[in-house]
N, C-alpha and C positions, 0 to 999 in steps of 0.2 A: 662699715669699718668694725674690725672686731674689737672687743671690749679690753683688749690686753695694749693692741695698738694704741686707743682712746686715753690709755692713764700714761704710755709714754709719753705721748705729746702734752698730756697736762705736765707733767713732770722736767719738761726740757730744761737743761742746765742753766737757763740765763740766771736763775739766780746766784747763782754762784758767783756770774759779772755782777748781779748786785752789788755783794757785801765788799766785792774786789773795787770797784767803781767807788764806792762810799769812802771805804779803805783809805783809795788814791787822795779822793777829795780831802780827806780830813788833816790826812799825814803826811802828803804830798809822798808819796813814795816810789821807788824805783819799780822798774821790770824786776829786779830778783825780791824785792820787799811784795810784792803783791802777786807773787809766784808762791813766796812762804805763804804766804795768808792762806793762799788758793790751797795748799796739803795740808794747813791746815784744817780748813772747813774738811775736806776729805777723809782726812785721818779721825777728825769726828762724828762723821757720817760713816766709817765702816767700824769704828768702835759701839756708837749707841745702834744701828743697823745693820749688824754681819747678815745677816738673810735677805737682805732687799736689793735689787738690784740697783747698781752705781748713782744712775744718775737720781734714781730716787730718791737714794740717801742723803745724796748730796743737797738737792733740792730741800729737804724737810730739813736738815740742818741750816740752811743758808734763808729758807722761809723764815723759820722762826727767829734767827739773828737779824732778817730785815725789820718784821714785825717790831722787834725791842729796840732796834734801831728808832724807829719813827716813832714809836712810844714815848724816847727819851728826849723826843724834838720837843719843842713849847714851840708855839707863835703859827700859824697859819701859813706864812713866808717862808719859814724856815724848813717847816713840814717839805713844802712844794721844792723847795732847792733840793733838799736828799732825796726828795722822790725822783724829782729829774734827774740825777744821778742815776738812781736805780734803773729809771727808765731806760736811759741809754745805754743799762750793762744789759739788760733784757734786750733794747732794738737792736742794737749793734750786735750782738751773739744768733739772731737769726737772721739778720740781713748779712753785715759783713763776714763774720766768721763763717759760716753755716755758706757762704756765695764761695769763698775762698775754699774752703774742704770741697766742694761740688766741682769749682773747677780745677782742683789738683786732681780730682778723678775722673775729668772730663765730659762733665755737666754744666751746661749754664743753667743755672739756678732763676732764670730771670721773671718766669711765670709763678714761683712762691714768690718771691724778693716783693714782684709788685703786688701779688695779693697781701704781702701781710703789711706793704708799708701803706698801701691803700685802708685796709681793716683798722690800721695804728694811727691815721693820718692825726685827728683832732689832741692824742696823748703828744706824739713827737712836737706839734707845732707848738703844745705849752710848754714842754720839757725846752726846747730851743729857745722859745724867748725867754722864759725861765734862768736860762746859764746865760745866753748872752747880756740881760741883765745884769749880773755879776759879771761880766768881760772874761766868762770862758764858753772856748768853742768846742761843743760838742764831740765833733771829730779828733779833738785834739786829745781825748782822752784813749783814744784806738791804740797807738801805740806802746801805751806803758803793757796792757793788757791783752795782746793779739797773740802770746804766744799761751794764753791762760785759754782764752779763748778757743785755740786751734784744740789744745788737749782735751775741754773739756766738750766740743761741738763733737770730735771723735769719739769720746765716748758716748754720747749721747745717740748719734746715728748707729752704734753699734747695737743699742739697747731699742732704737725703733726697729731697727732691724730685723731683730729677736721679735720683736711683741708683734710685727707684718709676718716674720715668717716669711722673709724673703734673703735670700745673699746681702749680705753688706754693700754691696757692688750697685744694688739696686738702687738704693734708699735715696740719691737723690734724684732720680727716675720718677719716684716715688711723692717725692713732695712735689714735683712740678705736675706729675697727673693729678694729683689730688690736693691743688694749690689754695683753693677757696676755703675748701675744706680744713685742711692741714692751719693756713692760716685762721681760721675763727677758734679751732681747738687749742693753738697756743696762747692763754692769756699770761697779761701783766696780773697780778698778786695784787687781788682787791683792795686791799688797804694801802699799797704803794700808786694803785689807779685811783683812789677816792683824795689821799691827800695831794695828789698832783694837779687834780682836776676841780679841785677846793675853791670857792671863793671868796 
């Protein structure tokens, strides 16, 4: 896999579901409240980053907002609830969004879907009992953030796109030939997997 491909896939947008996911959690906000957010991170990611590609930018803006996020946590417990948040804007941006973009173009995505929820398996099962603990369900959090999601998974396949050196048209061809693979290069944000997995 070429070295340009490699930092796309470190770089996939989920963060951006992070800080939007957090966002929700905190301030309970709408689809257009957490669509603002979402040009927000954006609009700071092409001001301190004009030369870097989108979703890179975004990512390094939306890392470092995670990071201070969880910094500003106290308590062990509490760490693990905003990580599980984060988590799910990470699972849910390469499972559901990333399945939904493949088949509007005619891809079943279902050979990455199971490799990355298999590679994810032990973070989503803390993240889950984690929310259901506090009586919310994970899934329920899809909606506010599906249309954040669709924007920024499109952007993101545009930019693997670029760094394959293949058509847009490919890329999700692309993550199901090379599912094992693709799945182990996309990580959760070490310090959002260290406080979730905390004891």
């Amino acid at each position: 896999m070429n070295k340009v491909l490699k930092v796309v896939l470190m770089v996939v947008a989920a963060c951006a579901a992070y800080y939007g996911v957090e966002y929700m959690r905190t301030k309970s906000v709408t689809k257009q409240a957490a669509g603002e957010k979402i040009e927000e991170l954006r609009a700071e990611a092409e001001k301190k980053y004009p030369g870097m590609a989108k979703t890179d930018a975004l990512k390094a803006v939306a890392q470092a907002d995670t990071v201070s996020q969880l910094n500003a946590v106290s308590g062990v417990e509490e760490k693990r609830q905003s990580a599980a948040y984060m988590f799910f804007g990470f699972y849910f941006m390469n499972t559901q969004a990333r399945m939904d973009y493949c088949k509007q173009h005619g891809t079943d995505l279902k050979p990455f879907i199971d490799a990355f929820a298999e590679k994810n398996k032990a973070e989503q099962s803390r993240a889950r009992s984690t929310l259901l603990k506090i009586g919310v369900e994970p899934e329920s959090l899809i909606p506010v953030l599906s249309e954040q999601f669709a924007s920024v998974v499109e952007q993101d396949m545009k930019d693997v796109a670029m760094g394959a050196k293949v058509p847009v048209e490919r890329t999700c061809a692309l993550f199901n030939e090379n599912a094992e693979l693709l799945a182990n290069e996309i990580k959760l944000t070490p310090e959002i997997r260290t406080a979730l997995m905390a004891n």
